[in-house]
N, C-alpha and C positions, 0 to 999 in steps of 0.2 A: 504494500500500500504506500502509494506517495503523499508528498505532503499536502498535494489539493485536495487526493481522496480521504486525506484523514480531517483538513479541516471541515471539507464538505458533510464528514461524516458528525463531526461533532456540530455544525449548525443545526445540519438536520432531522438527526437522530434527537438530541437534546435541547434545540434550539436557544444554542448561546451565541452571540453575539460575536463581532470581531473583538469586541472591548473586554467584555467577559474572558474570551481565550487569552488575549494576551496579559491580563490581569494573573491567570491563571499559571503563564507558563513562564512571565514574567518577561515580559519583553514588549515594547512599545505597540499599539495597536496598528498603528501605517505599517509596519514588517509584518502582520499576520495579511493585510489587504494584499501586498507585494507577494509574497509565498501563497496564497490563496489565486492570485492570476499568475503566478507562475513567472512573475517578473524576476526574481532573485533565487538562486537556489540556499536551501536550507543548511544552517551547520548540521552536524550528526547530532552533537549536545540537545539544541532544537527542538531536530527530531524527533529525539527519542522522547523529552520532554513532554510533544505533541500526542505521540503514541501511549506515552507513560497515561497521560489523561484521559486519550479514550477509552483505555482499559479499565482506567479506577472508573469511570463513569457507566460504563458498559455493566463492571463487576458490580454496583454499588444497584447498579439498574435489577440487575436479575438476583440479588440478594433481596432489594423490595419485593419486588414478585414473587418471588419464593415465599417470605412471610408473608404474604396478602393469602396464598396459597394455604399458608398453616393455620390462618386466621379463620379460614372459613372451613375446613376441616372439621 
């Protein structure tokens, strides 16, 4: 996955913002705009930062689920 399909993935998966991510990953929001159209290529550091997020968000995602699951059990 590259870095448009991961930020794509967290707009619209989670719908956060450009501001949101970059808050997030710690990095100015015009660089997630840039890496988002693909104008600048990503550091690794970034990246992984980028990916490290959609995973905690994904995880955190189907952890809720899960308990909503045991909730109505």
């Amino acid at each position: 996955m590259d870095t448009q399909q991961i930020i794509a993935a967290l707009r619209q998966e989670f719908g956060l913002s450009q501001t949101e991510i970059a808050s997030r990953v710690k990095v100015p929001q015009p660089r997630i705009s840039r890496w988002e159209n693909g104008e600048v290529p990503t550091a690794a550091d970034d990246a992984l930062a980028l990916a490290r997020l959609l995973d905690d968000l994904r995880g955190t995602a189907a952890k809720d689920a899960s308990g909503a699951d045991q909730a109505t059990a």
